[in-house]
PDB file of the backbone (N, CA, C, O) and the ligand in Angstrom, with CONECT records:
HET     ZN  A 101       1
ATOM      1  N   UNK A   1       0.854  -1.205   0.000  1.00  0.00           N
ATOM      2  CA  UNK A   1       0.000   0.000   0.000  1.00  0.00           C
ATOM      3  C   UNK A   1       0.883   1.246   0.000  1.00  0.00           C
ATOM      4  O   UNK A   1       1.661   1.486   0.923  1.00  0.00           O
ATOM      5  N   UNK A   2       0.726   2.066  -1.120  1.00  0.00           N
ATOM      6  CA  UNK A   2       1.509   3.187  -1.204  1.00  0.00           C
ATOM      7  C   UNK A   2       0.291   4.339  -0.589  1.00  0.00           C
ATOM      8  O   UNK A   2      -0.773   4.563  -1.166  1.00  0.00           O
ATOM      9  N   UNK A   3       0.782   5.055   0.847  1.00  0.00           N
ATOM     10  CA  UNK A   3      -0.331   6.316   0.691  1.00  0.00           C
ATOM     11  C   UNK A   3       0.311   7.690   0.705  1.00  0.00           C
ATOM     12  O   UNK A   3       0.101   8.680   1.406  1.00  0.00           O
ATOM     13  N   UNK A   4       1.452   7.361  -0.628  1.00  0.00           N
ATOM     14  CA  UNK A   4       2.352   8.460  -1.033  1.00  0.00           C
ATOM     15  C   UNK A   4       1.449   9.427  -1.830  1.00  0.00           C
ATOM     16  O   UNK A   4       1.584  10.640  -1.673  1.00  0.00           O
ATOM     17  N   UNK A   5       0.066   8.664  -3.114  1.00  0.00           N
ATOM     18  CA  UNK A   5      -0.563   8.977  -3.746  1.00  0.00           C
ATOM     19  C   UNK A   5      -1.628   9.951  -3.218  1.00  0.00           C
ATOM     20  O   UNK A   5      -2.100  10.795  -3.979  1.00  0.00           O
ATOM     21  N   UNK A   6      -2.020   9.859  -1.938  1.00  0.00           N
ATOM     22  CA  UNK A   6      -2.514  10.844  -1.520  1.00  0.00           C
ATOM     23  C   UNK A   6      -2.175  11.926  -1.258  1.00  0.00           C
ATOM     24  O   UNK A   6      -3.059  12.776  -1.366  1.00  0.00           O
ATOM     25  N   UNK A   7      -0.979  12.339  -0.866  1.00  0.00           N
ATOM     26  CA  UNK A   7      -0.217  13.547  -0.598  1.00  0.00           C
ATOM     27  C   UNK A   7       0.681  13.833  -2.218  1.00  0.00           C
ATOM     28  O   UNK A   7       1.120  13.205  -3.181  1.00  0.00           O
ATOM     29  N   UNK A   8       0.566  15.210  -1.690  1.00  0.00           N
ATOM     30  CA  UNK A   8       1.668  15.863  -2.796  1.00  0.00           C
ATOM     31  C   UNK A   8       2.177  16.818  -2.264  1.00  0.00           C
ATOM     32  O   UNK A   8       1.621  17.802  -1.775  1.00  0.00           O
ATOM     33  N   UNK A   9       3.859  16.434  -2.373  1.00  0.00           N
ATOM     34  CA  UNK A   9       4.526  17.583  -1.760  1.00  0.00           C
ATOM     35  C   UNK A   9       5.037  18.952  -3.077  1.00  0.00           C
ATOM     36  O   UNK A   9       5.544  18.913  -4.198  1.00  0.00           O
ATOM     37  N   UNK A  10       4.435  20.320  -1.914  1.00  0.00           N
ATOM     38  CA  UNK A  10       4.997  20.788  -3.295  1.00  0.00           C
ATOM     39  C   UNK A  10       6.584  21.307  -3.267  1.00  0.00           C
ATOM     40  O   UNK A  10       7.464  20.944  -2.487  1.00  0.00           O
ATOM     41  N   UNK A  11       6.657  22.072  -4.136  1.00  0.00           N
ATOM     42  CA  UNK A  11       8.508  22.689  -3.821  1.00  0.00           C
ATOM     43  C   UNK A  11       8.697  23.440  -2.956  1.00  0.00           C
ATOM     44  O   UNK A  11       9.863  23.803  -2.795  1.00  0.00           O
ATOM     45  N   UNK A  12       7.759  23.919  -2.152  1.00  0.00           N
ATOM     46  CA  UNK A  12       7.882  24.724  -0.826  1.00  0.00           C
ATOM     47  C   UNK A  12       8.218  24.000   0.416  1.00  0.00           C
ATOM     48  O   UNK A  12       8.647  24.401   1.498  1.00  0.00           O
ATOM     49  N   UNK A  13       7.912  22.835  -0.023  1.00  0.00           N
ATOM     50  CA  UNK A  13       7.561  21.035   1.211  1.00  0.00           C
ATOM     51  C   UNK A  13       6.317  21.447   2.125  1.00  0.00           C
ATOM     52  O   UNK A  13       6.394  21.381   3.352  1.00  0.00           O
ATOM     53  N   UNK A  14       5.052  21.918   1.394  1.00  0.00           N
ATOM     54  CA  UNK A  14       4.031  22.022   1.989  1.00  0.00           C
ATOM     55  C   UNK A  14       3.405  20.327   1.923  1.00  0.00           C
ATOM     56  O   UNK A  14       3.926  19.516   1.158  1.00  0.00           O
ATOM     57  N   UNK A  15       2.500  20.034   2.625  1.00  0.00           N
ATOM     58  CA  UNK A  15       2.048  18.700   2.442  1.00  0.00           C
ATOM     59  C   UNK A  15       0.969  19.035   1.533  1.00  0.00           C
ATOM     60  O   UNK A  15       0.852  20.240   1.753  1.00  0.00           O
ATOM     61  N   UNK A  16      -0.124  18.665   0.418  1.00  0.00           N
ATOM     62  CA  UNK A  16      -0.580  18.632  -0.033  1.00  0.00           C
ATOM     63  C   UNK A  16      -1.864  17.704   0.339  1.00  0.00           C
ATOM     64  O   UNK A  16      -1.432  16.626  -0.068  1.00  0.00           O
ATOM     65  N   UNK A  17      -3.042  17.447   0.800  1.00  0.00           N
ATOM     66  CA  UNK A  17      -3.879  16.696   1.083  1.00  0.00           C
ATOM     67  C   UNK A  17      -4.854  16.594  -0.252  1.00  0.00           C
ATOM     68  O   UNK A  17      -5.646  17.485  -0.560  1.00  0.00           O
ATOM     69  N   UNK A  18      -4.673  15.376  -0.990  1.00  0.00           N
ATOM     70  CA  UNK A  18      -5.562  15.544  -1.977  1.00  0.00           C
ATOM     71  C   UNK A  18      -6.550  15.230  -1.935  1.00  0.00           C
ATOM     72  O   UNK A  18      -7.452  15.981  -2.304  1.00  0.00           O
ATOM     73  N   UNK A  19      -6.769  14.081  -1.500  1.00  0.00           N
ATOM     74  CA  UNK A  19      -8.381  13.750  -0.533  1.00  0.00           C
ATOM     75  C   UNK A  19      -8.014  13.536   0.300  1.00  0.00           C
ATOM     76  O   UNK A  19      -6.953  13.074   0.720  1.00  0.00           O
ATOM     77  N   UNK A  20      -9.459  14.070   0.919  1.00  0.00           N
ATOM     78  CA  UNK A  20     -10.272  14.472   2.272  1.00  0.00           C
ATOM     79  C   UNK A  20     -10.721  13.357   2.648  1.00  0.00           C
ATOM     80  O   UNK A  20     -11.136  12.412   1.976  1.00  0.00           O
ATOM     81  N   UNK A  21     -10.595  13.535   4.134  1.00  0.00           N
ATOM     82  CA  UNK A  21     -10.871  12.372   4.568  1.00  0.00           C
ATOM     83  C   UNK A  21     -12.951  12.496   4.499  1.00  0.00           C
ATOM     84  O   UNK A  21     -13.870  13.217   4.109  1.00  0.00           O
ATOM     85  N   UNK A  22     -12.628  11.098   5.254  1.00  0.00           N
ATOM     86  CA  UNK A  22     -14.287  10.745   5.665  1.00  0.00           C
ATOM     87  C   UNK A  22     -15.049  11.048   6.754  1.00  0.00           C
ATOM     88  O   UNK A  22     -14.823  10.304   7.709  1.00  0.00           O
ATOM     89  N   UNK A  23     -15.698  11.707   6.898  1.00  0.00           N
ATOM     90  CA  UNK A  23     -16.642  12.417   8.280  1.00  0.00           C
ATOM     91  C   UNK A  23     -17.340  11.252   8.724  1.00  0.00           C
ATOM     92  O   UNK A  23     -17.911  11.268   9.814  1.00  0.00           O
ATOM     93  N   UNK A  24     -17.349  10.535   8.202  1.00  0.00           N
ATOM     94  CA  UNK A  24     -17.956   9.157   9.055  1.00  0.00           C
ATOM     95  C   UNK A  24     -16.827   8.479   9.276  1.00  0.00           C
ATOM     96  O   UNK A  24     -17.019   7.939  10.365  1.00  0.00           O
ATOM     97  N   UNK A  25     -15.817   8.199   8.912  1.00  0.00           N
ATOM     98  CA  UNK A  25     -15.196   6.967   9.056  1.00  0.00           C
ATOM     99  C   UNK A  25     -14.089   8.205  10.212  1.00  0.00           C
ATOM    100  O   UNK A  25     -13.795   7.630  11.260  1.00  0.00           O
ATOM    101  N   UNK A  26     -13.699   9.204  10.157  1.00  0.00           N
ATOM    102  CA  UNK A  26     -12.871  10.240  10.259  1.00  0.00           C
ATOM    103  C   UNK A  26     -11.598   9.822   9.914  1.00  0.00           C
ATOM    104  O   UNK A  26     -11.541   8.785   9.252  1.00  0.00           O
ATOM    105  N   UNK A  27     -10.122  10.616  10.324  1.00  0.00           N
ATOM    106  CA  UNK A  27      -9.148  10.920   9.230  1.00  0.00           C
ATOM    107  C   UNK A  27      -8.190   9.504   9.464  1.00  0.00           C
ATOM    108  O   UNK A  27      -8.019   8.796  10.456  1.00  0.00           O
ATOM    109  N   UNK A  28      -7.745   9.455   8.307  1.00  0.00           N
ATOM    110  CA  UNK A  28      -7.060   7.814   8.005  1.00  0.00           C
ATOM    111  C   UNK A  28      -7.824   7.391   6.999  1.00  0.00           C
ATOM    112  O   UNK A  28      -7.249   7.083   5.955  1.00  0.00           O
ATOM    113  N   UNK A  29      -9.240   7.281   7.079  1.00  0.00           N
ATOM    114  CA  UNK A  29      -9.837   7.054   5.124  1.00  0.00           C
ATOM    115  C   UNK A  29     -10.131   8.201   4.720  1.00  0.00           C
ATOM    116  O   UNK A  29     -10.901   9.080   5.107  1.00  0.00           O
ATOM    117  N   UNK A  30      -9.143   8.037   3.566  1.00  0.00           N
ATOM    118  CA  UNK A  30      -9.613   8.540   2.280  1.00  0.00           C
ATOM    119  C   UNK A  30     -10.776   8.811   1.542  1.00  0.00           C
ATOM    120  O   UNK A  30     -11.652   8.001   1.844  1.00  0.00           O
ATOM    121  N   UNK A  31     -11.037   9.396   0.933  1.00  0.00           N
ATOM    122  CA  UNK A  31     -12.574   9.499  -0.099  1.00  0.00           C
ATOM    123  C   UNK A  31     -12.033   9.220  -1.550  1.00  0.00           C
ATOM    124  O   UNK A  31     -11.074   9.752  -2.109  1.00  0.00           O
ATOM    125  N   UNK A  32     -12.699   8.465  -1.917  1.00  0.00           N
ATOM    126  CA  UNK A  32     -12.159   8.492  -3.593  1.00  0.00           C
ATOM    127  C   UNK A  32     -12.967   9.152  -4.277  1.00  0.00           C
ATOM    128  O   UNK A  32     -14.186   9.000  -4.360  1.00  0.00           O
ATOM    129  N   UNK A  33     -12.048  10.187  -4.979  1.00  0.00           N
ATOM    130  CA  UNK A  33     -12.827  11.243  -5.838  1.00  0.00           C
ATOM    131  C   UNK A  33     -13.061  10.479  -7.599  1.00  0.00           C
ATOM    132  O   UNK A  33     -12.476   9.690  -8.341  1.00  0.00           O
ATOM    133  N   UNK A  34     -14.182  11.252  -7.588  1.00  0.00           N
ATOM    134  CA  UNK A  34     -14.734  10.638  -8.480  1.00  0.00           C
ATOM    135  C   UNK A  34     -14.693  11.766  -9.699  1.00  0.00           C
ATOM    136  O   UNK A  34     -13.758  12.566  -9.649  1.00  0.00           O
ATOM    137  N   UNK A  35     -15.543  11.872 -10.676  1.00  0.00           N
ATOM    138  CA  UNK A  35     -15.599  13.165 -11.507  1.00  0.00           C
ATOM    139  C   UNK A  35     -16.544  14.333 -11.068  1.00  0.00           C
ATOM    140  O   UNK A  35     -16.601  15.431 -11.623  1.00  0.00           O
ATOM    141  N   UNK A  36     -17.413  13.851  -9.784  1.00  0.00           N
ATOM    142  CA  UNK A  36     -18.056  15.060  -9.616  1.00  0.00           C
ATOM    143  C   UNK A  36     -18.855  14.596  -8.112  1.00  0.00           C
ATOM    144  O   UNK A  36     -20.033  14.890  -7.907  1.00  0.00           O
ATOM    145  N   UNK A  37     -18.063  13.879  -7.182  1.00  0.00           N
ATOM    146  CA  UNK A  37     -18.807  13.178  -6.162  1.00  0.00           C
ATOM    147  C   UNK A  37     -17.131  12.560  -5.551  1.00  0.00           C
ATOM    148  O   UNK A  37     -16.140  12.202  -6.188  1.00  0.00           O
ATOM    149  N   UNK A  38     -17.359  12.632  -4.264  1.00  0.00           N
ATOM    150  CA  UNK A  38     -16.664  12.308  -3.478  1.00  0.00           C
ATOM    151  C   UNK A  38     -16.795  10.983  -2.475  1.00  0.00           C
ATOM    152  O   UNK A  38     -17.074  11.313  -1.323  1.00  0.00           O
ATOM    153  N   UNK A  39     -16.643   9.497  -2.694  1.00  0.00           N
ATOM    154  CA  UNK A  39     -16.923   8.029  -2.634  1.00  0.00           C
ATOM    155  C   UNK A  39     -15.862   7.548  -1.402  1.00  0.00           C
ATOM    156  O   UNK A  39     -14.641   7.428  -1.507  1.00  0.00           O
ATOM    157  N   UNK A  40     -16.638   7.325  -0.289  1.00  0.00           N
ATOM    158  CA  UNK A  40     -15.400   6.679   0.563  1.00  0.00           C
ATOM    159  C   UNK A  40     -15.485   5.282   0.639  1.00  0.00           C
ATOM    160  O   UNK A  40     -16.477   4.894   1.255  1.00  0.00           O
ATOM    161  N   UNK A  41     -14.613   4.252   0.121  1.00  0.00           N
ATOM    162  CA  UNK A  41     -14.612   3.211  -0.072  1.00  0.00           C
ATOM    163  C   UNK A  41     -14.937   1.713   1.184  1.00  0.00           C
ATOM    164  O   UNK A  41     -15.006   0.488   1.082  1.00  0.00           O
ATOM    165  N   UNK A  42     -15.056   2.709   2.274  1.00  0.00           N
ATOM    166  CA  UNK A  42     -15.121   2.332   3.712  1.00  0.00           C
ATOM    167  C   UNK A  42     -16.692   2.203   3.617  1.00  0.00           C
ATOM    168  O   UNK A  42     -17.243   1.328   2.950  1.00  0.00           O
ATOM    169  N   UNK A  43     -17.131   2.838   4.102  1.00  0.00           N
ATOM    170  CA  UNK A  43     -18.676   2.961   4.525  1.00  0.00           C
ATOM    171  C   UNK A  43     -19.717   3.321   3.214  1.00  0.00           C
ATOM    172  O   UNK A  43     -20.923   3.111   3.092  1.00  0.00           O
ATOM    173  N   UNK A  44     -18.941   3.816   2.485  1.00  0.00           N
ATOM    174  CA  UNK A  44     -19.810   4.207   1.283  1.00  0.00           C
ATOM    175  C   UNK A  44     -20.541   5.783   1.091  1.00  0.00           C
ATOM    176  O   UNK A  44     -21.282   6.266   0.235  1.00  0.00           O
ATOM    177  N   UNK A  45     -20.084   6.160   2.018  1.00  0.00           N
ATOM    178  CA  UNK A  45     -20.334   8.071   2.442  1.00  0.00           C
ATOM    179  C   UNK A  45     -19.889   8.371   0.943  1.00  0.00           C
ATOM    180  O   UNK A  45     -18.820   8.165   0.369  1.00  0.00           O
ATOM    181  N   UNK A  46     -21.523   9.134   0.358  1.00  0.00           N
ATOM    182  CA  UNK A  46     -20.908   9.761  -0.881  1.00  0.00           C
ATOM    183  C   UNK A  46     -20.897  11.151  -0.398  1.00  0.00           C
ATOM    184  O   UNK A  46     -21.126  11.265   0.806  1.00  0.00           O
ATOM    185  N   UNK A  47     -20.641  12.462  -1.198  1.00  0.00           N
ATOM    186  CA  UNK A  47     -20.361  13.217  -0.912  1.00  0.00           C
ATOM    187  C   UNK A  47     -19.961  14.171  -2.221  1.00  0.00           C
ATOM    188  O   UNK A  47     -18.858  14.042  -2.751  1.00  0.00           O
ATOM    189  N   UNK A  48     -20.756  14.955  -2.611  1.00  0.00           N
ATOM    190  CA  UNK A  48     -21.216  15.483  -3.711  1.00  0.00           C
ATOM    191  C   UNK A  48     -20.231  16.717  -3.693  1.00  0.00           C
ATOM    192  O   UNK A  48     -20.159  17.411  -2.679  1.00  0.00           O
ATOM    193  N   UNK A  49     -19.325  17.044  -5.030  1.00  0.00           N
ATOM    194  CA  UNK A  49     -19.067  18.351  -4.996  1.00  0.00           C
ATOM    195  C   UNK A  49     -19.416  19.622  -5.179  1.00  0.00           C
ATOM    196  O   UNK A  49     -20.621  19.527  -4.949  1.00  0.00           O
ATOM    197  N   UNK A  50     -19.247  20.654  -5.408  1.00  0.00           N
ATOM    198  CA  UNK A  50     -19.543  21.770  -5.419  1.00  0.00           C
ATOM    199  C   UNK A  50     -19.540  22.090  -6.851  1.00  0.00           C
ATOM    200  O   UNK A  50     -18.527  22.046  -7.548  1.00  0.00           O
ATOM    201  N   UNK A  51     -20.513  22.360  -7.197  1.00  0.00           N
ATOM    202  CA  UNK A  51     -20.417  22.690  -8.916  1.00  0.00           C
ATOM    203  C   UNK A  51     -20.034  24.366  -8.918  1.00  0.00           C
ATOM    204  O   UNK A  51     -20.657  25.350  -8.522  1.00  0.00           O
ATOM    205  N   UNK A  52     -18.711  24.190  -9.556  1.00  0.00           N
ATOM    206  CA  UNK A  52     -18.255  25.610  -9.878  1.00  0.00           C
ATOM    207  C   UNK A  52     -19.140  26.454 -11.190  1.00  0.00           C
ATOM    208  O   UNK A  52     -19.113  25.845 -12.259  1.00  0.00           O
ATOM    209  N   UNK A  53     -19.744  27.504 -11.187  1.00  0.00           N
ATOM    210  CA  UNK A  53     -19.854  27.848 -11.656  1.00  0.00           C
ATOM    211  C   UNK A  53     -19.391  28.642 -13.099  1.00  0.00           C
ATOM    212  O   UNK A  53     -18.800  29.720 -13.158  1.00  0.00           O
ATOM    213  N   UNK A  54     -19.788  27.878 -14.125  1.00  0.00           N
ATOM    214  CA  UNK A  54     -18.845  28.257 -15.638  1.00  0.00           C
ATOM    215  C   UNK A  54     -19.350  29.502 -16.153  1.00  0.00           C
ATOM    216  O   UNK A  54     -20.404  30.130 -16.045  1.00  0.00           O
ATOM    217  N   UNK A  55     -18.331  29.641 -16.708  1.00  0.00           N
ATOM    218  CA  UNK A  55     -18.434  31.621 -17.289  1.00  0.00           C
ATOM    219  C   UNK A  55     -18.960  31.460 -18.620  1.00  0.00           C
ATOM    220  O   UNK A  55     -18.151  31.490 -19.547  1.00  0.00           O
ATOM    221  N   UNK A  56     -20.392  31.266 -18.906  1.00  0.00           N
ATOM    222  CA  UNK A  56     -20.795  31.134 -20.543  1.00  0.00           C
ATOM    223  C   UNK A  56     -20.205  31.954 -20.947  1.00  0.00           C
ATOM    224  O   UNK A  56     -20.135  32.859 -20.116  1.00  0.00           O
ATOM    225  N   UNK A  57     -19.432  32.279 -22.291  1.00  0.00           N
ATOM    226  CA  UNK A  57     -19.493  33.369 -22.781  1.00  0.00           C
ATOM    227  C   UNK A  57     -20.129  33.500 -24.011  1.00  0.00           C
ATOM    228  O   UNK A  57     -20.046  32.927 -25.097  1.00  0.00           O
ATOM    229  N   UNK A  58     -20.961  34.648 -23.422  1.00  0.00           N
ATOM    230  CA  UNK A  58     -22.466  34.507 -24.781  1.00  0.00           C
ATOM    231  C   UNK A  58     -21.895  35.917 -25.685  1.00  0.00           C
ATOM    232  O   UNK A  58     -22.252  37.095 -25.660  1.00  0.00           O
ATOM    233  N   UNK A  59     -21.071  35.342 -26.303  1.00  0.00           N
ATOM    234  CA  UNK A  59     -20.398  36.261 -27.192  1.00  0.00           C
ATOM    235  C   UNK A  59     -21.153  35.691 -28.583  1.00  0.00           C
ATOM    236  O   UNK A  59     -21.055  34.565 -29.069  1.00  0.00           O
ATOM    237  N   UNK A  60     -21.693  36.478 -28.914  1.00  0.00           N
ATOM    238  CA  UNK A  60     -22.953  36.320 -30.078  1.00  0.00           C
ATOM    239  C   UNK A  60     -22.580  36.925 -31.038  1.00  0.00           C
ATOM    240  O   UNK A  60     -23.031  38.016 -31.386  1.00  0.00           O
ATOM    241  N   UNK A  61     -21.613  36.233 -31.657  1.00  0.00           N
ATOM    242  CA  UNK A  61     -21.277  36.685 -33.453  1.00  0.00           C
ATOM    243  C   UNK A  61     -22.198  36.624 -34.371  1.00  0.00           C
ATOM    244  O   UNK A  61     -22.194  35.702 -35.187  1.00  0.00           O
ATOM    245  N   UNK A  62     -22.859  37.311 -34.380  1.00  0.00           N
ATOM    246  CA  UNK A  62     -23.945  37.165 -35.119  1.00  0.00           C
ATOM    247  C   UNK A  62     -23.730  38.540 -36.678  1.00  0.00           C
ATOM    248  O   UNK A  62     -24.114  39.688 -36.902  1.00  0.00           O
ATOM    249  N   UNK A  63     -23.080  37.713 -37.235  1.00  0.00           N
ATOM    250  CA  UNK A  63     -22.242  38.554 -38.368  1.00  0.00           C
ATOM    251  C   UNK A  63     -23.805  38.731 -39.085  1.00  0.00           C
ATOM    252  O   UNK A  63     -24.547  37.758 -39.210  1.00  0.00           O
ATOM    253  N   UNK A  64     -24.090  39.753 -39.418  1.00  0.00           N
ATOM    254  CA  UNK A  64     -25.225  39.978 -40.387  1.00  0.00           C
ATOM    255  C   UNK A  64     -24.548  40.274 -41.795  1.00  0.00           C
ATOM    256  O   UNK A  64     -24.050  41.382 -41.994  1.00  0.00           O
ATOM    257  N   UNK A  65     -24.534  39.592 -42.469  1.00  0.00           N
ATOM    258  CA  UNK A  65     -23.949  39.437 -44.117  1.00  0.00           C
ATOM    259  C   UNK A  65     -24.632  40.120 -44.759  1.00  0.00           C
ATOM    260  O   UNK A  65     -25.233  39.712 -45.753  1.00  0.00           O
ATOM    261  N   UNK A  66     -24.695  41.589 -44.217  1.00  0.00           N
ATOM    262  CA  UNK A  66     -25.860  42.534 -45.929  1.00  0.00           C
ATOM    263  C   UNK A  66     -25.528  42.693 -46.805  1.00  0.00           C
ATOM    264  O   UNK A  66     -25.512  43.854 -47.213  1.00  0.00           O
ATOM    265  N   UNK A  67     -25.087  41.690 -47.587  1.00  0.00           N
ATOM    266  CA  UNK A  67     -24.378  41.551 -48.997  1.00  0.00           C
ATOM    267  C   UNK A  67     -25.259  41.329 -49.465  1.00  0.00           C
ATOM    268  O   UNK A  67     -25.908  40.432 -48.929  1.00  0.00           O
ATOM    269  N   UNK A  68     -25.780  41.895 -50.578  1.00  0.00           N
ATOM    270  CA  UNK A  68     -27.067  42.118 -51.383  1.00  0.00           C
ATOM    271  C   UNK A  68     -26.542  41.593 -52.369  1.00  0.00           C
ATOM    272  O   UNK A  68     -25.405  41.759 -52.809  1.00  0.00           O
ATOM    273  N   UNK A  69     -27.566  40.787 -52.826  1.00  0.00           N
ATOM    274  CA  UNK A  69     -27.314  39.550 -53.586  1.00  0.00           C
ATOM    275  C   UNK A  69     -27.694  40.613 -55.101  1.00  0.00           C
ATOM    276  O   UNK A  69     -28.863  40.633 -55.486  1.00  0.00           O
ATOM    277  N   UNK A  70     -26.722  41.367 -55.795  1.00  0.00           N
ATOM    278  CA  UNK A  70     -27.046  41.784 -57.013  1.00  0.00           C
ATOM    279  C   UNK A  70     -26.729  40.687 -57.533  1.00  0.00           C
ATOM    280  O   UNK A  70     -25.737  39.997 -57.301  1.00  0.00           O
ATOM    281  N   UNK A  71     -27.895  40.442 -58.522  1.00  0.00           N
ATOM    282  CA  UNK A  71     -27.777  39.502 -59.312  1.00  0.00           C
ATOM    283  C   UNK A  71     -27.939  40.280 -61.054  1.00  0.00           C
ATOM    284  O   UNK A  71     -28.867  40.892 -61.582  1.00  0.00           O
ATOM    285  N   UNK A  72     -26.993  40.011 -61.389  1.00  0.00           N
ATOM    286  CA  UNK A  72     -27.427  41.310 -62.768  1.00  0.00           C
ATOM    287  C   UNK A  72     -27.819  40.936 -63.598  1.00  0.00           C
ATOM    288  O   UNK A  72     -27.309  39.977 -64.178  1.00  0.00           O
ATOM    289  N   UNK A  73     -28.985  41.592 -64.039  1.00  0.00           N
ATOM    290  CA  UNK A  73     -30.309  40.931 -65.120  1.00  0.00           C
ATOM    291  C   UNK A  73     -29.343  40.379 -66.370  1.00  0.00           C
ATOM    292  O   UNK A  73     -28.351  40.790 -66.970  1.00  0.00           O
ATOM    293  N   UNK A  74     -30.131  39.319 -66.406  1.00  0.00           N
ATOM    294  CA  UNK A  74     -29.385  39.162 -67.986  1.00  0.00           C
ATOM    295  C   UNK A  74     -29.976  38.408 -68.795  1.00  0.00           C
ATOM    296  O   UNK A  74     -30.125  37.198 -68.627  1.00  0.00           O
ATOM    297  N   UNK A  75     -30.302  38.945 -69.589  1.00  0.00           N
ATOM    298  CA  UNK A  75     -31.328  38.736 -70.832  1.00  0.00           C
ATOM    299  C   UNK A  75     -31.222  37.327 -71.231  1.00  0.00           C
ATOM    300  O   UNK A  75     -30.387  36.741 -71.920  1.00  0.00           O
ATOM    301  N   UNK A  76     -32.462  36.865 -70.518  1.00  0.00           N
ATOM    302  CA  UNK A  76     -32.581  35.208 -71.329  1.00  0.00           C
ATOM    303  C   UNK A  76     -32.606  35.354 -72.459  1.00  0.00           C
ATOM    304  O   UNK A  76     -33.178  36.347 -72.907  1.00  0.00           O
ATOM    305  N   UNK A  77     -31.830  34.167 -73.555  1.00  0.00           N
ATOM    306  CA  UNK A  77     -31.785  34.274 -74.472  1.00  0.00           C
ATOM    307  C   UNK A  77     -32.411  32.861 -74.781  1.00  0.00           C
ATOM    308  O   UNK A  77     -31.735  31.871 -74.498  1.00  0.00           O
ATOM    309  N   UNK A  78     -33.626  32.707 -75.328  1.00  0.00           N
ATOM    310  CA  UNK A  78     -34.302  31.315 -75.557  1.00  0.00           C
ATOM    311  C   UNK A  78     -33.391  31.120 -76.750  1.00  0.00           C
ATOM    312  O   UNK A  78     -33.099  31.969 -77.593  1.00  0.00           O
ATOM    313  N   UNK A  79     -32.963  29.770 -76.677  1.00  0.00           N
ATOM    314  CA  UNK A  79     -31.942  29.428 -77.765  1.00  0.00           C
ATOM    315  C   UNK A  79     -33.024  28.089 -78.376  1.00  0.00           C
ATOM    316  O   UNK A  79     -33.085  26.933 -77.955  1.00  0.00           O
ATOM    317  N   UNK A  80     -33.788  28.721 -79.473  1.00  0.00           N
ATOM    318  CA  UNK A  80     -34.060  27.662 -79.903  1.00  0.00           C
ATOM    319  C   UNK A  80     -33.990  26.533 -81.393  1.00  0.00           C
ATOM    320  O   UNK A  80     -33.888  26.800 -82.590  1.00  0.00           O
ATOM    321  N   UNK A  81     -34.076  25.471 -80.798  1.00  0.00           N
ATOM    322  CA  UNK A  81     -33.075  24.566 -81.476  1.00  0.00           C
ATOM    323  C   UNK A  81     -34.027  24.561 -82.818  1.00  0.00           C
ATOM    324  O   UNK A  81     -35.220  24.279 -82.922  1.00  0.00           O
ATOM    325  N   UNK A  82     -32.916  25.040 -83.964  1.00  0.00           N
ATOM    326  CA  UNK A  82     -33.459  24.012 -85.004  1.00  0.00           C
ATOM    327  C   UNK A  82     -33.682  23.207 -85.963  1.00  0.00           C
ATOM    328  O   UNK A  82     -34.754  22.606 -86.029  1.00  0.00           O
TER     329      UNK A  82
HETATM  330 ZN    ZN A 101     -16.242   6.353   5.408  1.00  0.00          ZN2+
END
């Protein structure tokens, strides 16, 4: 059992706690993070994250093309065959 993977030291030699422990089980288990939920493999305490709020950016290109379709008359010429 490596529980090197939980910590990360950074270049300062701060300890790094990457998961949090378990409020039920308390500290010594881990939670396994998930993509959007926090799973402790002990008891089964899920534990939902915090949805950060995303910056839509409603940048609305809305190119209006008033390129006027001149179309320049041009004399049908019935070509007929004979
Ligand atoms: Zn637990």
């Amino acid at each position: 059992m490596s529980v090197h993977k939980y910590y990360k030291i950074t270049d300062d030699g701060k300890l790094i706690r990457l998961n949090p422990f378990c409020p039920r089980c308390g500290p010594g288990y881990f939670m396994a993070q998930n993509y959007d939920r926090l799973t402790c493999g002990h008891c089964g305490y899920t534990e939902f994250k915090k949805r950060t709020p995303k910056k839509e950016t409603t940048s609305e290109e809305s190119k209006k093309s008033s390129a006027k379709a001149e179309e320049p008359q041009k004399g049908k010429k019935k070509r007929k065959k004979r």
